[in-house]
C-alpha positions in Angstrom: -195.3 106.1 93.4 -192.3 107.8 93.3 -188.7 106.2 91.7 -190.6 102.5 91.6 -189.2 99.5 92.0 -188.7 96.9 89.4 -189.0 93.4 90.7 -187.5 90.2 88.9 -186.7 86.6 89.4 -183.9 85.3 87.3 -184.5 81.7 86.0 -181.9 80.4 88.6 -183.5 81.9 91.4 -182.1 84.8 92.1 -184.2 88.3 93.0 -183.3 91.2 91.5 -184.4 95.1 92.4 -183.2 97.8 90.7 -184.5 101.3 91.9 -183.7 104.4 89.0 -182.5 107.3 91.5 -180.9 109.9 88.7 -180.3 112.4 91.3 -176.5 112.0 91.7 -174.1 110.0 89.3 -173.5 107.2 91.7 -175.1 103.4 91.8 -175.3 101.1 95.2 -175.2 97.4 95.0 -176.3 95.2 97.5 -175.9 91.5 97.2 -177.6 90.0 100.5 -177.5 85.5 101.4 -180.2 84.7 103.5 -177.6 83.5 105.9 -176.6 84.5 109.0 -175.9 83.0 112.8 -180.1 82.1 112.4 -178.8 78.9 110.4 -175.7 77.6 112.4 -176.0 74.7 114.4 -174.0 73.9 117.6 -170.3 73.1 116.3 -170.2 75.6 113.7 -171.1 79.0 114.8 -169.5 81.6 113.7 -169.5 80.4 110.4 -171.5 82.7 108.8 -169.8 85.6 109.5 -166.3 83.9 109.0 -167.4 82.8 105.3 -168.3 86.7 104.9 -164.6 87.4 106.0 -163.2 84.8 103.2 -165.3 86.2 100.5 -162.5 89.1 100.5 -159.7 86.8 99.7 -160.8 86.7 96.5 -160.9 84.7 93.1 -158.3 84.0 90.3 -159.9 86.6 88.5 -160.0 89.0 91.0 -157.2 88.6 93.5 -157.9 89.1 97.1 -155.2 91.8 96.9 -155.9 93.5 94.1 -159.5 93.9 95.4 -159.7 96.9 97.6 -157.4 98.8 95.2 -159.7 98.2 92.4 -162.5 99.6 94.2 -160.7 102.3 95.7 -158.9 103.3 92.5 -162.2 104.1 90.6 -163.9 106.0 93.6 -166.0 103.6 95.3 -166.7 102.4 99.0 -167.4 98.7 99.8 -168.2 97.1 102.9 -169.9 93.4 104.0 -171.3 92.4 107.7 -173.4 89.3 109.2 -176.4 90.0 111.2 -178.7 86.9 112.6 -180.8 86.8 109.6 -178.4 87.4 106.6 -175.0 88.2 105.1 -174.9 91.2 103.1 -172.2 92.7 100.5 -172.4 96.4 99.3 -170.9 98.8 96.9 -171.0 102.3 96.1 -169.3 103.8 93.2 -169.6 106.5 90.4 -172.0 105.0 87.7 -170.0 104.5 84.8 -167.4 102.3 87.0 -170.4 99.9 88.4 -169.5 97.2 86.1 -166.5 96.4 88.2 -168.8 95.5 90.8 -171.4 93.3 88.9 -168.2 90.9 87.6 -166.8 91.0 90.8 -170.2 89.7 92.8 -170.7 87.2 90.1 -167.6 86.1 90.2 -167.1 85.3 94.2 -170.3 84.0 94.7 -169.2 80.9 92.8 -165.1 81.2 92.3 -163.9 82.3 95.9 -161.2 80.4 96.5 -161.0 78.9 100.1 -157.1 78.7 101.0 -156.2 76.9 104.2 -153.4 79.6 104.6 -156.3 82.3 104.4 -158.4 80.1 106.8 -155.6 80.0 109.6 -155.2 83.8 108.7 -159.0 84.5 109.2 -159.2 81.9 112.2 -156.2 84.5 114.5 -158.2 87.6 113.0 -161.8 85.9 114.3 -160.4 84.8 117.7 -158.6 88.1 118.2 -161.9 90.1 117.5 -163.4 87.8 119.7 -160.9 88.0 122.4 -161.2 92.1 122.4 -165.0 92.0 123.1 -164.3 89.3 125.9 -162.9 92.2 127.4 -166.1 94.5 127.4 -168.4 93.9 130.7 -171.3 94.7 128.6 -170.3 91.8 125.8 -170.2 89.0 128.3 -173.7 90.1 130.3 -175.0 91.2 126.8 -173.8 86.7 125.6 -175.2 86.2 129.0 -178.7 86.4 128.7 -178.8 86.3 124.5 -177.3 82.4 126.3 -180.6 82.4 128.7 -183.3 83.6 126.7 -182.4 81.1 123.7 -182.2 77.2 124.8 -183.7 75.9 121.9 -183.5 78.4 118.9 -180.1 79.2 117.1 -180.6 82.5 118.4 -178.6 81.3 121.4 -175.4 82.6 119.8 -173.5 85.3 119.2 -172.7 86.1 115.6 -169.2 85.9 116.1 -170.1 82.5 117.1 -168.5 80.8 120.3 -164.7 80.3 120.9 -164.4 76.4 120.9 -166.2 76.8 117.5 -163.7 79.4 116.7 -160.7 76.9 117.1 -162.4 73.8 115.2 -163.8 75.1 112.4 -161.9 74.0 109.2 -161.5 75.0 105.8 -163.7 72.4 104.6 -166.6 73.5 106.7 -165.9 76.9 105.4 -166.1 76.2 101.9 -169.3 73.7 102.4 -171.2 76.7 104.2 -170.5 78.4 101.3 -171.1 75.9 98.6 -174.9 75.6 100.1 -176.0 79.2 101.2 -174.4 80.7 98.6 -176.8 80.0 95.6 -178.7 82.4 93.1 -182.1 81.0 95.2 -180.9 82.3 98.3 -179.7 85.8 96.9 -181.2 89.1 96.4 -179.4 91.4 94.3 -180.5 95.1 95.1 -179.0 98.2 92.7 -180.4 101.8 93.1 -178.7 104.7 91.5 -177.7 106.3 88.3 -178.2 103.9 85.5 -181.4 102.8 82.9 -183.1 99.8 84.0 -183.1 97.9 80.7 -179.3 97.8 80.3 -179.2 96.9 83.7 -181.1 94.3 83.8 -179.9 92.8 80.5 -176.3 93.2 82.2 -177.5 91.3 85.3 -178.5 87.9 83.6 -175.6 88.2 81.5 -173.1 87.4 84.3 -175.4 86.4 87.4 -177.5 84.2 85.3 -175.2 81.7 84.0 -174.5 80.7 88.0 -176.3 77.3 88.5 -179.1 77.3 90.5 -178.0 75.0 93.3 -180.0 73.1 95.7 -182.3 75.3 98.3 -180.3 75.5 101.5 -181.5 73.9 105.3 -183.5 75.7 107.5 -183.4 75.4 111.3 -187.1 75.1 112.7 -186.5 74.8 116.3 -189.0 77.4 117.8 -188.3 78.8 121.4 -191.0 77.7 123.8 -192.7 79.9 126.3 -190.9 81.3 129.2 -192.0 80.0 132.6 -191.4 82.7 135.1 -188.2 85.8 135.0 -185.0 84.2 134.7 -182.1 86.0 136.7 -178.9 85.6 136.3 -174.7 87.4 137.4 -172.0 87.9 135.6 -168.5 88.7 137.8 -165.1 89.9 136.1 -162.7 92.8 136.2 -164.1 96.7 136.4 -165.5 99.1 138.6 -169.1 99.4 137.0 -172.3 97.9 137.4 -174.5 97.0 134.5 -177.8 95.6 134.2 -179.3 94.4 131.1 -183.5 93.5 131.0 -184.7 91.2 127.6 -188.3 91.2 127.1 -189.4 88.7 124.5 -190.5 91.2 120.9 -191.9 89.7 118.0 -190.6 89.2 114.7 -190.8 92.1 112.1 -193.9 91.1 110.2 -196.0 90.9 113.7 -198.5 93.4 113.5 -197.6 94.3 116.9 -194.2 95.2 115.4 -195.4 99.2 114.7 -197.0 100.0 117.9 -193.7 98.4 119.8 -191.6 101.0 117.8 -193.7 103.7 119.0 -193.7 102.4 122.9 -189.4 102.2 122.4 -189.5 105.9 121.5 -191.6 106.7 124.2 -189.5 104.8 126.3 -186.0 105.0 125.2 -185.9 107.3 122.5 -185.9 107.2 119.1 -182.7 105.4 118.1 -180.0 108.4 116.7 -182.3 110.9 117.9 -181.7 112.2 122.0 -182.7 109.9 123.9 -182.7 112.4 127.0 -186.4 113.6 126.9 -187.1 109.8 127.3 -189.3 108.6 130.2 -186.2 106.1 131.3 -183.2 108.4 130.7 -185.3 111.4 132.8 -186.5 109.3 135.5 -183.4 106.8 136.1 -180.3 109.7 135.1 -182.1 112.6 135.8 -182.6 111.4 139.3 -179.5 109.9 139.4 -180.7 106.6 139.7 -177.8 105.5 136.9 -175.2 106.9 135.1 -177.4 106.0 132.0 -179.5 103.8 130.3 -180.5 102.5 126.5 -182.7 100.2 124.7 -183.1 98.7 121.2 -185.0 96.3 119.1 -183.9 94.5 116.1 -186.2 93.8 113.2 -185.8 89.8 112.9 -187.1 86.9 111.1 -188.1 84.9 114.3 -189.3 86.6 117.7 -186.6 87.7 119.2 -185.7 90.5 122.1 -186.2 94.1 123.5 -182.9 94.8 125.3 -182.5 97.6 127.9 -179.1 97.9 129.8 -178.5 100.4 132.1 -175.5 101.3 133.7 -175.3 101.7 137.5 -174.4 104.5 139.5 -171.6 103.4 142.3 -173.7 104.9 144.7 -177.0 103.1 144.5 -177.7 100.0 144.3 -178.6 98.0 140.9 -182.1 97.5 142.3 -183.3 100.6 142.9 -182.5 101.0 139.1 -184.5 98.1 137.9 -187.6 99.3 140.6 -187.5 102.7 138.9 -187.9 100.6 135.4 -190.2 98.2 136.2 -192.9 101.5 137.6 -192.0 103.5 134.2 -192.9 100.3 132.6 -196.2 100.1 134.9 -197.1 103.9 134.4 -197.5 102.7 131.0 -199.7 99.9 131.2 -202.0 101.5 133.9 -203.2 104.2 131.7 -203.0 105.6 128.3 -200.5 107.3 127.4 -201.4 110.9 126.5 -202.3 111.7 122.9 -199.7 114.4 122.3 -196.8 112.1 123.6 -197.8 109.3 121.4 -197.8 112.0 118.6 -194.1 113.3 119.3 -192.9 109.7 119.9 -194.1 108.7 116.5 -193.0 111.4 114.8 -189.3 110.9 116.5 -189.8 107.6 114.8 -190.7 109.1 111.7 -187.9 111.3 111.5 -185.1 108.1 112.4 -186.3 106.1 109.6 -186.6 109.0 106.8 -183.2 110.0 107.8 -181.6 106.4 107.5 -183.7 105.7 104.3 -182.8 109.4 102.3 -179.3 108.7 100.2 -178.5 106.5 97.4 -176.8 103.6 99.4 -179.6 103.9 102.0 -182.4 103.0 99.0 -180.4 100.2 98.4 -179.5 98.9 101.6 -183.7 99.1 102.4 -185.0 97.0 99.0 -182.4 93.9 100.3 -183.1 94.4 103.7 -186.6 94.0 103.8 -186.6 91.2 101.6 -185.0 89.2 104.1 -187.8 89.1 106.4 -191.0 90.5 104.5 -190.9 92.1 101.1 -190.3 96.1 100.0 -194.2 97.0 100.9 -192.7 96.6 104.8 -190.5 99.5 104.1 -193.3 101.7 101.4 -196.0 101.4 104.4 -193.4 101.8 107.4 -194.7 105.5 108.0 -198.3 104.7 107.2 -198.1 102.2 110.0 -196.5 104.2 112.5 -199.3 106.8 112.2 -201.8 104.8 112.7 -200.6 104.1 116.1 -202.6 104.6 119.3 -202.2 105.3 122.6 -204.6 102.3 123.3 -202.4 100.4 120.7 -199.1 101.1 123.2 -201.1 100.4 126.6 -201.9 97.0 124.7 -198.3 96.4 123.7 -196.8 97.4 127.2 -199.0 95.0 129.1 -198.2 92.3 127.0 -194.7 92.5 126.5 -193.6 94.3 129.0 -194.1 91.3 132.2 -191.3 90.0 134.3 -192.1 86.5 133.9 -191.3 86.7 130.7 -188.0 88.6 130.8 -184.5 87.7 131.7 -182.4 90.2 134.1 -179.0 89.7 133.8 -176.5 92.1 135.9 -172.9 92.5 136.0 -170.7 92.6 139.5 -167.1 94.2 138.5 -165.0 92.8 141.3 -161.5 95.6 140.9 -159.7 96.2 139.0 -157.6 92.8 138.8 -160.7 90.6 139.1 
């Protein structure tokens, strides 16, 4: 196989890939924690994605404000961000200033320094980012029914975590969350780029393998049980616009139903960053000006989780006529299969998304952590293999069992003016 993949467990835990891409003289690092608003338990949400926000306030070897300069100085781009599974770190520089980066990773995931001045700084950033997406309609249906569809599992939250949470959170809980999710066991260090993988390796255990192991961090095991019947549900606040947003329950990314779901969201919804206007909802719900517009996505998730459509209303009509026109695209699908040609362009739309988010340097990367999260790097390798092998009897399958109202939650929002 081409540019392989060299896979290897430090003695304090820690994974390591390193991928030899010698096309360009950059590198990519991703560090990823198997952390994220999965592992937060009512009290702390949040947390995660706070911690992420304190790991840029740096060390006493590598001041919080000298950090973005150093990076910037010798030509790189960094970045972090929280998602429900994990926390992930990433850098991107020219090759011969990647060094930088390995002491600096090594360095916070042990030596960040947890200031209550930084915390209280951190807390008015958090609340004010939380604040701002109060604001959209779409944010509090969107909380809504993520609120209704999880009672039981810590999916329930948001990643920014809830605003009482927000308040009472203290430095202490900060730096514990840290302290225990922050380990070599729980870490996957991903490098692909410019470099020899000998050196690289040898320079990896050099500084990430003095970092004590640690103990292995909790897990939350509290599985979602079965839906009973459609749950339905308003949301009222200031606008003029009408939303409506449909979960349906979607496995988790190692199902095997997984593949033949992506192929059924393309034929839906479109292939996500390709148009989505030759899609059977955006032609037979805009197109016929049953709504000003509509989208869906997935997310590929350790647990089940959902398949979110939200469409956006039309002041004319009413939001039921919308969500009648759905639910018979839905049933067009289950009723028969679909034909084979569609199937074909739909998979190949699919194709075409992930080989375009999976083609540079930071992109290889990004994938080798990524996928490690939830499955291990063969998820990505046999991604388009799977795809192909899709049927149209596959997405019949997939649509009737998936696709039901009494396992879905509708959730629509009524803008009352305005003022409210």
């Amino acid at each position: 196989m081409k540019n392989p993949i060299t896979h290897v467990t430090l003695k304090n835990g820690m994974q390591v890939m390193l991928k030899e891409i010698h096309t360009a003289p950059i590198i990519s690092s991703w560090i990823w924690y198997r952390v994220g608003s999965r592992d937060e338990v009512t009290g702390k949400t949040g947390i995660s994605h706070w911690t992420e926000h304190m790991l840029f306030k740096g060390t006493r070897k590598f001041p919080g404000s000298t950090l973005d300069k150093s990076i910037s100085r010798d030509g790189g781009r960094w970045n972090a961000s929280t998602s429900r599974d994990s926390t992930r770190y990433y850098e991107t520089m020219p090759a011969d200033k990647i060094d930088l980066v390995l002491r600096l990773e090594a360095d916070r995931m042990i030596n960040t320094i947890f200031k209550e001045k930084e915390v209280a700084s951190e807390r008015t950033v958090i609340i004010s980012e939380r604040e701002g997406s109060e604001n959209e309609p779409v944010f509090q249906l969107s909380e809504a029914v993520q609120h209704a569809a999880f009672r039981i599992h810590s999916y329930h939250h948001e990643i920014i975590g809830d605003m009482a949470d927000l308040r009472s959170i203290a430095r202490d809980d900060l730096y514990n969350h840290y302290r225990t999710y922050y380990v070599p066991g729980n870490a996957v260090l991903a490098i692909a780029g410019d470099f020899e993988t000998k050196s690289m390796l040898k320079r990896i255990e050099d500084l990430f393998g003095r970092v004590p192991k640690g103990p292995n961090p909790p897990r939350l095991a509290r599985p979602e049980p079965e839906q009973k019947g459609e749950l339905r549900l308003t949301v009222e606040g200031p606008g003029e616009t009408s939303f409506t947003q449909i979960a349906y329950r979607f496995p988790n990314a190692t199902h095997p139903d997984y593949f033949p779901l992506q192929v059924f969201e393309s034929l839906l919804n479109g292939a996500s960053g390709l148009s989505y206007k030759t899609a059977r909802l955006y032609r037979a719900l805009v197109d016929k000006e049953y709504a000003v517009d509509v989208s869906g996505w997935s997310e590929a998730t350790i647990d089940p989780y959902l398949y979110r459509i939200t469409i956006t209303h039309r002041p004319d009509r009413k939001p039921e006529e919308a969500l009648a026109m759905l639910d018979d695209e839905i049933k067009k699908m289950q009723d028969g299969p679909i034909p084979e040609e569609e199937v074909e362009r739909a998979v190949k739309q699919a194709r075409a998304v992930f080989a375009y988010g999976s083609e540079n340097i930071t992109h290889q990367a990004f994938w080798m952590g990524y996928t490690a999260m939830f499955a291990d790097y063969s998820w990505y390798t046999k991604y388009l293999n799977k795809l192909a092998k899709v049927t149209p009897q596959d997405v019949q399958r997939v649509a009737q069992k998936y696709f039901q109202p009494h396992s879905r939650v509708v959730g629509t929002y009524i803008p009352k003016g305005k003022g409210g």
